[in-house]
mmCIF file of the N, C-alpha and C atoms, coordinates in Angstrom:
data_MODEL
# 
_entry.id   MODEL 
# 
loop_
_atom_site.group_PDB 
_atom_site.id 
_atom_site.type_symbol 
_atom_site.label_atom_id 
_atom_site.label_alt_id 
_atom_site.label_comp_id 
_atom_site.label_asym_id 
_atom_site.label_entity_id 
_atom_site.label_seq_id 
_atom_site.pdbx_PDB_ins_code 
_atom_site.Cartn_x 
_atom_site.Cartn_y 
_atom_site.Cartn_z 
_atom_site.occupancy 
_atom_site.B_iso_or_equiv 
_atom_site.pdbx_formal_charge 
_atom_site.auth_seq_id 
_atom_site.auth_comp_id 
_atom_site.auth_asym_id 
_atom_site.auth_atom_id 
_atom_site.pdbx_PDB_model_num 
ATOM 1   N N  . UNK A 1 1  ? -246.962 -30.570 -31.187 1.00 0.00 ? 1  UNK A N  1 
ATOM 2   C CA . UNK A 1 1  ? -246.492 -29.968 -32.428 1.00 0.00 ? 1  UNK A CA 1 
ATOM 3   C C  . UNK A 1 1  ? -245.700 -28.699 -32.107 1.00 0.00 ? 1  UNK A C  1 
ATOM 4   N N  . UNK A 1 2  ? -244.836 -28.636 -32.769 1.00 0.00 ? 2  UNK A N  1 
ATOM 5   C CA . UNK A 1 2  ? -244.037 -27.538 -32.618 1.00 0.00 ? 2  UNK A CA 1 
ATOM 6   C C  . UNK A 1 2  ? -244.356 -26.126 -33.110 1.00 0.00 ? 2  UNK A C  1 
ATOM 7   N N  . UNK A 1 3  ? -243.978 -25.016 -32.477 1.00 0.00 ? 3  UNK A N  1 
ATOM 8   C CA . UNK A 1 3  ? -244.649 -23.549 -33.311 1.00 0.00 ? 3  UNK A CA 1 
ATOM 9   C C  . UNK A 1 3  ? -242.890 -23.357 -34.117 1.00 0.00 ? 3  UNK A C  1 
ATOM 10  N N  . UNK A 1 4  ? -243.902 -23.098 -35.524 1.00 0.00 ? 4  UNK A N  1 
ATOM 11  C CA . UNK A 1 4  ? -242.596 -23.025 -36.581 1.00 0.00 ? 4  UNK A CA 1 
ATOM 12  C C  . UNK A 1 4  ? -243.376 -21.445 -36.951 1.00 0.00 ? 4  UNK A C  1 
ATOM 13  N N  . UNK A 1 5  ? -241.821 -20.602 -37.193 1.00 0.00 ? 5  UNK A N  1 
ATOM 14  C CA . UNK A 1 5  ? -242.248 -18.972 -38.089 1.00 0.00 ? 5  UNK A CA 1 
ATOM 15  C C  . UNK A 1 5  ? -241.582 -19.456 -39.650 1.00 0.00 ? 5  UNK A C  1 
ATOM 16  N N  . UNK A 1 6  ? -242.610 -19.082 -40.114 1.00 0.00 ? 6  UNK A N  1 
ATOM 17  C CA . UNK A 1 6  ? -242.097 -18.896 -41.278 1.00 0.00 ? 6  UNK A CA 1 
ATOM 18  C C  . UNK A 1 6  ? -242.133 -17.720 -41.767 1.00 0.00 ? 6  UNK A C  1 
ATOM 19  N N  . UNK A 1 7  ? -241.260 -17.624 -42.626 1.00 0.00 ? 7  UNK A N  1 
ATOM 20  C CA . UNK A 1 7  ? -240.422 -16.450 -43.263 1.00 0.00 ? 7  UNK A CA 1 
ATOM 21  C C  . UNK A 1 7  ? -240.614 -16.326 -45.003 1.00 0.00 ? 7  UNK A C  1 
ATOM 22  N N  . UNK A 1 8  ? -241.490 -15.196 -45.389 1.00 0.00 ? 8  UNK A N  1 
ATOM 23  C CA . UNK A 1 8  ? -241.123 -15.471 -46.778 1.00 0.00 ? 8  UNK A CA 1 
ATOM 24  C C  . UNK A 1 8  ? -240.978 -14.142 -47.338 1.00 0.00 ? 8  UNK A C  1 
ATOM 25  N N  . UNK A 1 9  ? -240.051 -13.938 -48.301 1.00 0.00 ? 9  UNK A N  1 
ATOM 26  C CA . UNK A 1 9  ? -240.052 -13.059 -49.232 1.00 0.00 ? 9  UNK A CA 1 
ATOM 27  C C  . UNK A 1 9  ? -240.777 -12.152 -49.996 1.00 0.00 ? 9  UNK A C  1 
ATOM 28  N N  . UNK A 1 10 ? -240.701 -11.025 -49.753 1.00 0.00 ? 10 UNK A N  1 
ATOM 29  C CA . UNK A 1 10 ? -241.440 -10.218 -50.624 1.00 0.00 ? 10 UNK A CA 1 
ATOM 30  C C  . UNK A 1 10 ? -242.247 -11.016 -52.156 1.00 0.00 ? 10 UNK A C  1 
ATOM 31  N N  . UNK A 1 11 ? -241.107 -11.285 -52.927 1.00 0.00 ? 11 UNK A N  1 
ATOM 32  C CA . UNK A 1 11 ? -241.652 -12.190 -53.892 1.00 0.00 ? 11 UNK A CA 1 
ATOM 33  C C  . UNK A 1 11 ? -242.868 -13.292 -53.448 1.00 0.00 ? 11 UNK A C  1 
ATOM 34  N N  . UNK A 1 12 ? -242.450 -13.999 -52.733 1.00 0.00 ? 12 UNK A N  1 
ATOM 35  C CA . UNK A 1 12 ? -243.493 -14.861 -51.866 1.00 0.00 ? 12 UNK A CA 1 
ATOM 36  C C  . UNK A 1 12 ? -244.696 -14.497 -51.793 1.00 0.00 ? 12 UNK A C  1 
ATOM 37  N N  . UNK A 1 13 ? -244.776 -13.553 -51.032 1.00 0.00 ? 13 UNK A N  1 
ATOM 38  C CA . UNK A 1 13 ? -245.655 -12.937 -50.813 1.00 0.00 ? 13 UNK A CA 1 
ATOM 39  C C  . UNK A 1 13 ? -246.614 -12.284 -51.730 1.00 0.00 ? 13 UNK A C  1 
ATOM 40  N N  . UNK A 1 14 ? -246.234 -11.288 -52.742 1.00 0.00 ? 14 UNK A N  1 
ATOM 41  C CA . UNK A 1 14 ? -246.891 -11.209 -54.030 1.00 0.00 ? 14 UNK A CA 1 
ATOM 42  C C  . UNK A 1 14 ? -247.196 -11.864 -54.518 1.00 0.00 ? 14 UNK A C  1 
ATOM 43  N N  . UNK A 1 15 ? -246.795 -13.401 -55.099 1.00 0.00 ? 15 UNK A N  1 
ATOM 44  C CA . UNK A 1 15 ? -247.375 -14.684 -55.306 1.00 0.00 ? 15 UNK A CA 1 
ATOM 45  C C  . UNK A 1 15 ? -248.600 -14.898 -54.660 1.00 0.00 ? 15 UNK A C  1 
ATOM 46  N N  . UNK A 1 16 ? -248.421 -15.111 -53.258 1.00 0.00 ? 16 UNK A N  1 
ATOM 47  C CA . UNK A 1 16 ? -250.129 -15.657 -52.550 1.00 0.00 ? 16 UNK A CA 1 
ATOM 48  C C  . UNK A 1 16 ? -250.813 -14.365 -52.897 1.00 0.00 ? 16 UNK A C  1 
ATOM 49  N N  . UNK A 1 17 ? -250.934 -13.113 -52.371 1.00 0.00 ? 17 UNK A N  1 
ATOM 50  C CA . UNK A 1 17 ? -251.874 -11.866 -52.701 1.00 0.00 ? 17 UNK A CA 1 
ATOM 51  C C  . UNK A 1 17 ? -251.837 -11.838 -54.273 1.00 0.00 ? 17 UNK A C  1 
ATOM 52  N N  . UNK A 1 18 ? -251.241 -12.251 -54.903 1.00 0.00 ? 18 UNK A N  1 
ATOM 53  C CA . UNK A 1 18 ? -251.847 -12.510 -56.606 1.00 0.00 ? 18 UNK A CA 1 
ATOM 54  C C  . UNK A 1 18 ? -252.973 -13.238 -56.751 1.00 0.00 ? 18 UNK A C  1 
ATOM 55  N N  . UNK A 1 19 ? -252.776 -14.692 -55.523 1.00 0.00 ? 19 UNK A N  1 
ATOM 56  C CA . UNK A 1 19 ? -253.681 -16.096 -56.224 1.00 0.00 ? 19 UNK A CA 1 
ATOM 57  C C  . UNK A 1 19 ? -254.512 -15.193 -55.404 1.00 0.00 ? 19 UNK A C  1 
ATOM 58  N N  . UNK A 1 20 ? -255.364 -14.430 -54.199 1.00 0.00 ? 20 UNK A N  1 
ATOM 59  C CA . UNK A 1 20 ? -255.944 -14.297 -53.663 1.00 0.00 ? 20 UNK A CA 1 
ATOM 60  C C  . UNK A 1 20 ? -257.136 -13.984 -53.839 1.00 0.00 ? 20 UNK A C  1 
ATOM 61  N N  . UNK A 1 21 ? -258.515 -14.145 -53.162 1.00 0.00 ? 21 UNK A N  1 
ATOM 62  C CA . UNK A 1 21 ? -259.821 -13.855 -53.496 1.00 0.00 ? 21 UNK A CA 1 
ATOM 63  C C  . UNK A 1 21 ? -260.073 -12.228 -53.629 1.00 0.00 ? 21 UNK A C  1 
ATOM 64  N N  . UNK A 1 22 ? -260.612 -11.578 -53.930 1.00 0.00 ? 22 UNK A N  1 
ATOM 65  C CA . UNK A 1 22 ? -261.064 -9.819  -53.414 1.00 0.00 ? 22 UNK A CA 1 
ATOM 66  C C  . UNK A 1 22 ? -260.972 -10.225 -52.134 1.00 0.00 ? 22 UNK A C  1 
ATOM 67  N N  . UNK A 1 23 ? -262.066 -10.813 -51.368 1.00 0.00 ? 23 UNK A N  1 
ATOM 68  C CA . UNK A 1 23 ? -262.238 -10.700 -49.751 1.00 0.00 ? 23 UNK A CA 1 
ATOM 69  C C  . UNK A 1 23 ? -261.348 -11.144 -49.112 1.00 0.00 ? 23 UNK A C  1 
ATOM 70  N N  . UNK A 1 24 ? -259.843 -12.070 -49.791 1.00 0.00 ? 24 UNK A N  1 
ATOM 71  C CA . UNK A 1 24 ? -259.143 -11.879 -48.673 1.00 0.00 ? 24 UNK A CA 1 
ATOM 72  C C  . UNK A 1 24 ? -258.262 -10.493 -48.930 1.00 0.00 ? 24 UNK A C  1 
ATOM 73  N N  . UNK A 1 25 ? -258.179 -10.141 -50.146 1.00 0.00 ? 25 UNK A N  1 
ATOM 74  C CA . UNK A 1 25 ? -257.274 -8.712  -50.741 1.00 0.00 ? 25 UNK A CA 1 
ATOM 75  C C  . UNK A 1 25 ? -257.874 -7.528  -50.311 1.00 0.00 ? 25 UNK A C  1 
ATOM 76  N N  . UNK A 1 26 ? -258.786 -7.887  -49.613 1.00 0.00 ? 26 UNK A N  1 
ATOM 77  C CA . UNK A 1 26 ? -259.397 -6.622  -48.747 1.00 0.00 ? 26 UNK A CA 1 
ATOM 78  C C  . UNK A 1 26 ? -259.601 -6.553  -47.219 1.00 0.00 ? 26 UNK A C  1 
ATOM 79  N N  . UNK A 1 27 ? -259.501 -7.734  -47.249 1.00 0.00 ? 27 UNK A N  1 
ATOM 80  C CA . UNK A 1 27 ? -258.781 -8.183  -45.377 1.00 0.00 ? 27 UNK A CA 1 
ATOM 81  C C  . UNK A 1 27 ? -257.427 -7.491  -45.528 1.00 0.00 ? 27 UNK A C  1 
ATOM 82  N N  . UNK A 1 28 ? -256.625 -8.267  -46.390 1.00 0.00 ? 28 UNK A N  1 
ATOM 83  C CA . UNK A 1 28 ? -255.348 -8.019  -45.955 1.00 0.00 ? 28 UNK A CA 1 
ATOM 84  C C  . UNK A 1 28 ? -254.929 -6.170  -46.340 1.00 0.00 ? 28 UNK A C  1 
ATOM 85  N N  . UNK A 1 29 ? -255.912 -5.783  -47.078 1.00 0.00 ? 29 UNK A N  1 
ATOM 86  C CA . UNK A 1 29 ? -255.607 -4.205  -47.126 1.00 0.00 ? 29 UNK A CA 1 
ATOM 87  C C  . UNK A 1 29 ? -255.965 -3.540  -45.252 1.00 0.00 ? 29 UNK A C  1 
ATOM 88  N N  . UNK A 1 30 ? -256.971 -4.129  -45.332 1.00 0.00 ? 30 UNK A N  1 
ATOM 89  C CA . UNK A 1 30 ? -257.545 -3.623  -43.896 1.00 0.00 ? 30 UNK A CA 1 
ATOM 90  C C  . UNK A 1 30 ? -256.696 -3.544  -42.903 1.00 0.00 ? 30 UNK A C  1 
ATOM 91  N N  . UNK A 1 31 ? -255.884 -4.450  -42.930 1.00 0.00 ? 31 UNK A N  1 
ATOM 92  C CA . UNK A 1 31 ? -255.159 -5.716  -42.258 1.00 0.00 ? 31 UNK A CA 1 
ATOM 93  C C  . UNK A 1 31 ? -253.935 -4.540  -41.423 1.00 0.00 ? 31 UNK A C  1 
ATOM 94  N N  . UNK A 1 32 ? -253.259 -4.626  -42.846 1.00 0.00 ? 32 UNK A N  1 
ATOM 95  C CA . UNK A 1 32 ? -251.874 -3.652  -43.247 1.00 0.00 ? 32 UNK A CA 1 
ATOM 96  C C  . UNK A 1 32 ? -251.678 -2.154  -42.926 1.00 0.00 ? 32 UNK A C  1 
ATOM 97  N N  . UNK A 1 33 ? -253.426 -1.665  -42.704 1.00 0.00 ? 33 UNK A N  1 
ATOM 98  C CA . UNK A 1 33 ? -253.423 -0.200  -42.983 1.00 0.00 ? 33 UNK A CA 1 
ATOM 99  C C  . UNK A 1 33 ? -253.606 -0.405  -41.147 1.00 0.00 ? 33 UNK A C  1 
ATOM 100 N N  . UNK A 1 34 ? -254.151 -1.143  -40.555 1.00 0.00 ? 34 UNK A N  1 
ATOM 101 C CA . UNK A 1 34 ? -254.103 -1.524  -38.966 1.00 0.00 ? 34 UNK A CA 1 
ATOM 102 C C  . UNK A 1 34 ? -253.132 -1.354  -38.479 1.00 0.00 ? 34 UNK A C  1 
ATOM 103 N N  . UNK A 1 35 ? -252.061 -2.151  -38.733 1.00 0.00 ? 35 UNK A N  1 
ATOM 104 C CA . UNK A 1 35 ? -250.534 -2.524  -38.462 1.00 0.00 ? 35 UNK A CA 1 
ATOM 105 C C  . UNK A 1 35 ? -249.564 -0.870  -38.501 1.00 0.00 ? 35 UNK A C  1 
ATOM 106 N N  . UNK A 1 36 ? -249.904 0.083   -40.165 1.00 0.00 ? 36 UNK A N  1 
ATOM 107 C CA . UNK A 1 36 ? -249.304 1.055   -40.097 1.00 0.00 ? 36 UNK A CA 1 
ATOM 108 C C  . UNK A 1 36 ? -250.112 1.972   -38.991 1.00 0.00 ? 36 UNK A C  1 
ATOM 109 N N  . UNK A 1 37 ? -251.491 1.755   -38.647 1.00 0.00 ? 37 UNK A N  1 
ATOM 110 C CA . UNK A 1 37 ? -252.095 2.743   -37.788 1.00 0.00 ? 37 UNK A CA 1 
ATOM 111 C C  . UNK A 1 37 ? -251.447 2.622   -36.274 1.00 0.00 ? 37 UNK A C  1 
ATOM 112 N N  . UNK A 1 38 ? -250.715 1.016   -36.096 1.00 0.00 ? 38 UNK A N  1 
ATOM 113 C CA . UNK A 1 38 ? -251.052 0.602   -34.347 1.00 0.00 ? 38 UNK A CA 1 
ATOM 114 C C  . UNK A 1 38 ? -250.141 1.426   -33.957 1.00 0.00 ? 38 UNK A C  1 
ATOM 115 N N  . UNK A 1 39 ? -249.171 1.709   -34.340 1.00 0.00 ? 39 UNK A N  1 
ATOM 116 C CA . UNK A 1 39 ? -248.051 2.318   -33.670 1.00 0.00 ? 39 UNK A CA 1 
ATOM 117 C C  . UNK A 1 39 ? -248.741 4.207   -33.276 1.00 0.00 ? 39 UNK A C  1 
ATOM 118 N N  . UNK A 1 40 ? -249.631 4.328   -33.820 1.00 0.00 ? 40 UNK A N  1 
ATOM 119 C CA . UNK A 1 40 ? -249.574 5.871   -33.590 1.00 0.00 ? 40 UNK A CA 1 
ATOM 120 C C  . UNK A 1 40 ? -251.047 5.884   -32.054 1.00 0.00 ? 40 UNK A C  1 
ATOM 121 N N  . UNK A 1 41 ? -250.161 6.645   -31.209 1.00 0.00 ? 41 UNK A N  1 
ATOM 122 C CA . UNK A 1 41 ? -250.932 6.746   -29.517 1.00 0.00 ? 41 UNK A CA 1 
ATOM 123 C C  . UNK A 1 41 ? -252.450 7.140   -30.317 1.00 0.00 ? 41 UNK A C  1 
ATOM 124 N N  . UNK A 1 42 ? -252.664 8.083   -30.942 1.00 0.00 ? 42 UNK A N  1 
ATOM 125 C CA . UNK A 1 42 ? -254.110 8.499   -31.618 1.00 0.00 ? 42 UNK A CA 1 
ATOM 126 C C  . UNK A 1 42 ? -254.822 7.570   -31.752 1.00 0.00 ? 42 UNK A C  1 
ATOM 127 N N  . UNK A 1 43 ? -254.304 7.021   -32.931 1.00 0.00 ? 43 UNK A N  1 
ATOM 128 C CA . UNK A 1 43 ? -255.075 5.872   -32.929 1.00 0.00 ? 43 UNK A CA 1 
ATOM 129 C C  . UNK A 1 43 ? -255.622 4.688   -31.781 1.00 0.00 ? 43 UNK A C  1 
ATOM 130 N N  . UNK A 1 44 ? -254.536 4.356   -31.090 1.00 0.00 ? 44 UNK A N  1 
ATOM 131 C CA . UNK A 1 44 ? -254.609 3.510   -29.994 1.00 0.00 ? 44 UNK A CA 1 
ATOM 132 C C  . UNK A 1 44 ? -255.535 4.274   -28.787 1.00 0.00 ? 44 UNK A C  1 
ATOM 133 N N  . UNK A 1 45 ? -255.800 5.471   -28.749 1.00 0.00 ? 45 UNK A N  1 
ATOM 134 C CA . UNK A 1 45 ? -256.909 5.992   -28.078 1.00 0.00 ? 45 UNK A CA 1 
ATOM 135 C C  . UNK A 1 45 ? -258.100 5.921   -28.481 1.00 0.00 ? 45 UNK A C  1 
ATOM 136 N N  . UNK A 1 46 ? -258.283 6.210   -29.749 1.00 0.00 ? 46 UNK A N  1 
ATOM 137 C CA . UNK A 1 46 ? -259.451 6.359   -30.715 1.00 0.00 ? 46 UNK A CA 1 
ATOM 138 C C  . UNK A 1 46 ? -260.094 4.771   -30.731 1.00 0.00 ? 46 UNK A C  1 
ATOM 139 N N  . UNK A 1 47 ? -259.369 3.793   -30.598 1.00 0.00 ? 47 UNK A N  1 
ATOM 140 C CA . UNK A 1 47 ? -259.931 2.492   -30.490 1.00 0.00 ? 47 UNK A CA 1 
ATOM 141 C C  . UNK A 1 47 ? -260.355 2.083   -29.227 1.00 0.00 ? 47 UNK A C  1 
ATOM 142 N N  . UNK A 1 48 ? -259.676 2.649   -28.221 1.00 0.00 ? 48 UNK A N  1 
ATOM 143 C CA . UNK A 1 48 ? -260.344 2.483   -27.002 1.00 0.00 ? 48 UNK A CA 1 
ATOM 144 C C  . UNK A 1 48 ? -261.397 3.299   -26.879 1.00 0.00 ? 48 UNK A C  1 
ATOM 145 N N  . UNK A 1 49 ? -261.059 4.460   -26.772 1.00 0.00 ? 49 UNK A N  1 
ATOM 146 C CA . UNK A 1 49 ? -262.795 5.413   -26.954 1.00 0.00 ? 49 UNK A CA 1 
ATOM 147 C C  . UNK A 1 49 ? -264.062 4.378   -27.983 1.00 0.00 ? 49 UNK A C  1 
ATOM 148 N N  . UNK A 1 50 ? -263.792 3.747   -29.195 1.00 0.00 ? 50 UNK A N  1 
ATOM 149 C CA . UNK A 1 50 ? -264.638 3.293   -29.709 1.00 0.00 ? 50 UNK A CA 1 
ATOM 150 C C  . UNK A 1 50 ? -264.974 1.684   -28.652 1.00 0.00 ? 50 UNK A C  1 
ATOM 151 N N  . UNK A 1 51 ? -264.072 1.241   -28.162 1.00 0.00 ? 51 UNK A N  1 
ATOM 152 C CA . UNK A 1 51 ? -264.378 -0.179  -27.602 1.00 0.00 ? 51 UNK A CA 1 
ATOM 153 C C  . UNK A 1 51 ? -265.180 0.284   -26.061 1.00 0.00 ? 51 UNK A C  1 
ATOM 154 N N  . UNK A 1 52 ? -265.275 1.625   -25.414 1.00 0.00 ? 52 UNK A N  1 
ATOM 155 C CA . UNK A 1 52 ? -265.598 2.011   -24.296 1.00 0.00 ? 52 UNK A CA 1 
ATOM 156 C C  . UNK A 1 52 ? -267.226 2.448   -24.863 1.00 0.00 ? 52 UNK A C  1 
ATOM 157 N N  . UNK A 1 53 ? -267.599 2.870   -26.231 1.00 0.00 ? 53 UNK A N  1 
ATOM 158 C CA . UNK A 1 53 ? -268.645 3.579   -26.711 1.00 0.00 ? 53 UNK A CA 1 
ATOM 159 C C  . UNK A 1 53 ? -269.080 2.396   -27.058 1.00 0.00 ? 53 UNK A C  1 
ATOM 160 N N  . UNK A 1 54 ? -269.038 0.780   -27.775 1.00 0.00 ? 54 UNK A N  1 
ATOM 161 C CA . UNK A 1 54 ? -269.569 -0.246  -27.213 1.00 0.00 ? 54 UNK A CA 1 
ATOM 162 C C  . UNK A 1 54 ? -270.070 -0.947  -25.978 1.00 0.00 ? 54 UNK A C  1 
ATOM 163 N N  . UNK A 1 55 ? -269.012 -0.836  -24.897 1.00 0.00 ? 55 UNK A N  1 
ATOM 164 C CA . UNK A 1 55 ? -269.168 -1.660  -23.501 1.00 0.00 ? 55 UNK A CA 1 
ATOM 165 C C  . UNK A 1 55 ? -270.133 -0.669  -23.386 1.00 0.00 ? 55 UNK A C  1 
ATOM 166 N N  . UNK A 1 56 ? -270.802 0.535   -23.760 1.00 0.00 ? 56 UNK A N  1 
ATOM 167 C CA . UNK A 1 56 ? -272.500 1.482   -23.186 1.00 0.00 ? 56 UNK A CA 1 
ATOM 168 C C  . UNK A 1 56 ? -272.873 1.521   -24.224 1.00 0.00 ? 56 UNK A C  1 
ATOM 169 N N  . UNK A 1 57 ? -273.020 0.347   -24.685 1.00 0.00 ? 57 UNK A N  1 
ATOM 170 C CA . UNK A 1 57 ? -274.733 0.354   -25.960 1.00 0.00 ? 57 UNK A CA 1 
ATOM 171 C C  . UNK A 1 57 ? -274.305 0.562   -26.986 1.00 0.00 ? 57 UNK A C  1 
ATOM 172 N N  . UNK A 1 58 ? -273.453 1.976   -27.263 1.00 0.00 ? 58 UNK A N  1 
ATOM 173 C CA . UNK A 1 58 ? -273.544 2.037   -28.535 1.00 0.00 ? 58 UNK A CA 1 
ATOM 174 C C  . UNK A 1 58 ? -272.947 1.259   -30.100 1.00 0.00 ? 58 UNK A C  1 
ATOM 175 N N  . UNK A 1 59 ? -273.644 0.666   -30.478 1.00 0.00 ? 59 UNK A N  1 
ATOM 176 C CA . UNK A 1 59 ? -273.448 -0.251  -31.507 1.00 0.00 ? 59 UNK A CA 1 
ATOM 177 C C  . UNK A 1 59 ? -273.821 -0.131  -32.499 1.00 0.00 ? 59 UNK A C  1 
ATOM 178 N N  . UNK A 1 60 ? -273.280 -0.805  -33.728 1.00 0.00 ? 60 UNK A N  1 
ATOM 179 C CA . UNK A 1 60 ? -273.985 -0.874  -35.075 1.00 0.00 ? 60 UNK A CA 1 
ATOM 180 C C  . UNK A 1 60 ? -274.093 -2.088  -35.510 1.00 0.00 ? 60 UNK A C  1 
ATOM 181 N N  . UNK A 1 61 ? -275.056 -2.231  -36.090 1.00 0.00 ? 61 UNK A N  1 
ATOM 182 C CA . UNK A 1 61 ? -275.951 -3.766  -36.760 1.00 0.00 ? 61 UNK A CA 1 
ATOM 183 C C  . UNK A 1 61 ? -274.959 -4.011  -37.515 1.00 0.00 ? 61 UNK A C  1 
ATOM 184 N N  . UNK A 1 62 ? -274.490 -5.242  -38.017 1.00 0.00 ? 62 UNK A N  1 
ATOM 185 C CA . UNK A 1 62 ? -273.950 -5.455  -39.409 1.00 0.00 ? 62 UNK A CA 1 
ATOM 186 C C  . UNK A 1 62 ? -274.463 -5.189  -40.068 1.00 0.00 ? 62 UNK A C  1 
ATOM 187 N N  . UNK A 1 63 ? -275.892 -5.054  -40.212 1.00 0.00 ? 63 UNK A N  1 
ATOM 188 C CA . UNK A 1 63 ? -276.603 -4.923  -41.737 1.00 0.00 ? 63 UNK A CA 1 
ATOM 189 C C  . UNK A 1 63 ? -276.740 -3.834  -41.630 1.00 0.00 ? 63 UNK A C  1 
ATOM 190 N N  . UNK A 1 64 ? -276.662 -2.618  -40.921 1.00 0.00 ? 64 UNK A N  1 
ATOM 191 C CA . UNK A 1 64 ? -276.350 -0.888  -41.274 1.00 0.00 ? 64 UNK A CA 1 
ATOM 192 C C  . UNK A 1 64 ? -275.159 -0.707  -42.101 1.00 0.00 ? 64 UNK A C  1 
ATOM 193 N N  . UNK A 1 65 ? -273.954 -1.918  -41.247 1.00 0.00 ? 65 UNK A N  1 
ATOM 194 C CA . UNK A 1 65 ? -272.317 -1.502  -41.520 1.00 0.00 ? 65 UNK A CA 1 
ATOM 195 C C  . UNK A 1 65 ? -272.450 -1.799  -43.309 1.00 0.00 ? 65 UNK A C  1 
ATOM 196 N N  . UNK A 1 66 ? -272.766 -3.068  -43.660 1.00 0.00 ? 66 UNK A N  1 
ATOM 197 C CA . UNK A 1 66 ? -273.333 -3.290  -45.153 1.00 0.00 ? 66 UNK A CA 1 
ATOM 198 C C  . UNK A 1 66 ? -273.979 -2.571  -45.833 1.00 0.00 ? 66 UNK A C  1 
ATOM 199 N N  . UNK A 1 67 ? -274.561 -1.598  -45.333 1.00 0.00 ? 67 UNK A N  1 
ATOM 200 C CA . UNK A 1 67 ? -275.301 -0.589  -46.560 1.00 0.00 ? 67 UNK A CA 1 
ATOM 201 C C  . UNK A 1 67 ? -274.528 0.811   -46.091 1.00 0.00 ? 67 UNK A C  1 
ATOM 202 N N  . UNK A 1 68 ? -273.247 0.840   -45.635 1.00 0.00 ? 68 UNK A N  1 
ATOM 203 C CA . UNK A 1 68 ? -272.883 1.771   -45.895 1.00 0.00 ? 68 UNK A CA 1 
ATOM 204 C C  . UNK A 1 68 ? -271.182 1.161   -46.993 1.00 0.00 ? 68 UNK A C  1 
ATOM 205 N N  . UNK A 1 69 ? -271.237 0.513   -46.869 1.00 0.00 ? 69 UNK A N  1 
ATOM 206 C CA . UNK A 1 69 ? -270.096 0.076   -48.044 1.00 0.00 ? 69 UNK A CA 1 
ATOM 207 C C  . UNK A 1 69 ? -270.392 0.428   -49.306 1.00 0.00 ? 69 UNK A C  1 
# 
């Protein structure tokens, strides 16, 4: 099978995030605010410091991360 890009329009696009669930309209907020963060070095440190403060233990349960929402 072939890899096809597709391309759609702003309009397009507002269409699907209209039909969309909350949980995916809150992925894709998450999503978006990622994308404007990746470009900045801060950030891209700050995620490694957090992925280095995992690989030594430190972690959080999902069910902590859930009662702080």
């Amino acid at each position: 099978m072939k890899n096809h890009i597709f391309l759609m329009s702003t309009t397009e696009l507002k269409a699907v995030v209209d039909k969309a669930t909350p949980e995916e309209r809150l992925f894709l907020e998450h999503y978006l605010a990622h994308l404007r963060r990746s470009e900045d070095p801060r950030y891209a440190e700050e995620l490694a410091e957090r992925h280095r403060d995992m690989d030594a233990g430190q972690k959080v349960k999902w069910s902590e991360v859930k009662r702080i929402q």
